[in-house]
N, C-alpha and C positions, 0 to 999 in steps of 0.2 A: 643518334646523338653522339657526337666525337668529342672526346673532353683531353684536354689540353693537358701535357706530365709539361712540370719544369724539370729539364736538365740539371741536376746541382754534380760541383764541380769532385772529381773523386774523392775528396777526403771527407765529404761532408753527406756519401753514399751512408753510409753505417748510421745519419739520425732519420733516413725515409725508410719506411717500411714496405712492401708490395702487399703483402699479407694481410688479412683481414685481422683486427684488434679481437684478442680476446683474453680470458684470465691466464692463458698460459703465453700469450703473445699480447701485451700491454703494448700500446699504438704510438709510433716513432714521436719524438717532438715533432719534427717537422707537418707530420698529418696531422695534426694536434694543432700548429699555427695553421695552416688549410682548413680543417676542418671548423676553427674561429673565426676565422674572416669571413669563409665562405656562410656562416649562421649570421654573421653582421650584413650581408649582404655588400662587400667591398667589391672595389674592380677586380679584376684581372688580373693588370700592372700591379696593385695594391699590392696581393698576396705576392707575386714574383720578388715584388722587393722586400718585403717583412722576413721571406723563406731566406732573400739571398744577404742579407743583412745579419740574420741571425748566425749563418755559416761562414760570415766572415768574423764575426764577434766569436763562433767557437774554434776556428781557425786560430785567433790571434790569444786565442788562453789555451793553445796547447791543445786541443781538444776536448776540454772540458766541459760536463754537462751543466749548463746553467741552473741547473737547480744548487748546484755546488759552488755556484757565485756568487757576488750579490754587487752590491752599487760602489764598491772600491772596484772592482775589476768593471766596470759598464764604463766609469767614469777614468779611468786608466784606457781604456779602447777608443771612448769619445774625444780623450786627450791627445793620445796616439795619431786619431784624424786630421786633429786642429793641427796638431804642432806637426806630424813627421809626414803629414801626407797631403796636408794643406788642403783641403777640400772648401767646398763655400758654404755658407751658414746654411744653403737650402740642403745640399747632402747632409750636412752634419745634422740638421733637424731632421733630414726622414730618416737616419741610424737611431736618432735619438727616439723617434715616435715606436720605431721599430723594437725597440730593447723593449721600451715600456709597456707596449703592447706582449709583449712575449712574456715579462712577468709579471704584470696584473693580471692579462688576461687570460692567458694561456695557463702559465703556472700556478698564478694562486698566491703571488709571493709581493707586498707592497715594497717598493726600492727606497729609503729613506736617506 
């Protein structure tokens, strides 16, 4: 059985992990949004863009951990798409499904 790696772009190398999770090695976000999807039983495509979504959202805050965010910086990034990078309301809703998905489900953390 051959199992698919997503590419992510260099700077968003340091949230994947290769390494197995363990108490001295706690498991990258990124395996973390994978290993959710993958227990929902989503597409493919799904995870590709939840993973690659999330590293543009920690791209665009400096590289900051989302845990250390919250819905001022989601909704500063969603705004950033409408207004400075024009996208269509279908992109902006799957950034938008993607954020929310990362922290309800992933993190743990409700966006109010």
């Amino acid at each position: 059985m051959h199992t698919h790696e997503v590419t992510l772009p260099k700077r968003c190398d340091a949230l994947a992990g290769n390494a197995p999770p363990s108490a001295a090695n706690p498991p990258r976000l990124l395996d973390e949004i994978r290993r959710a999807i993958r227990y929902r039983h989503c597409s493919y495509r799904n995870e590709q863009a939840y993973v690659e979504w999330t590293c543009r959202f920690v791209r665009f805050r400096a590289m900051r951990h989302p845990r250390g965010m919250g819905g001022d910086e989601v909704v500063a990034f969603l705004d950033h798409l409408a207004n400075d990078r024009d996208v269509a309301a279908s992109t902006h809703n799957q950034a938008l499904s993607a954020l929310l998905f990362l922290y309800r489900d992933v993190l743990g953390i409700e966006l109010l």
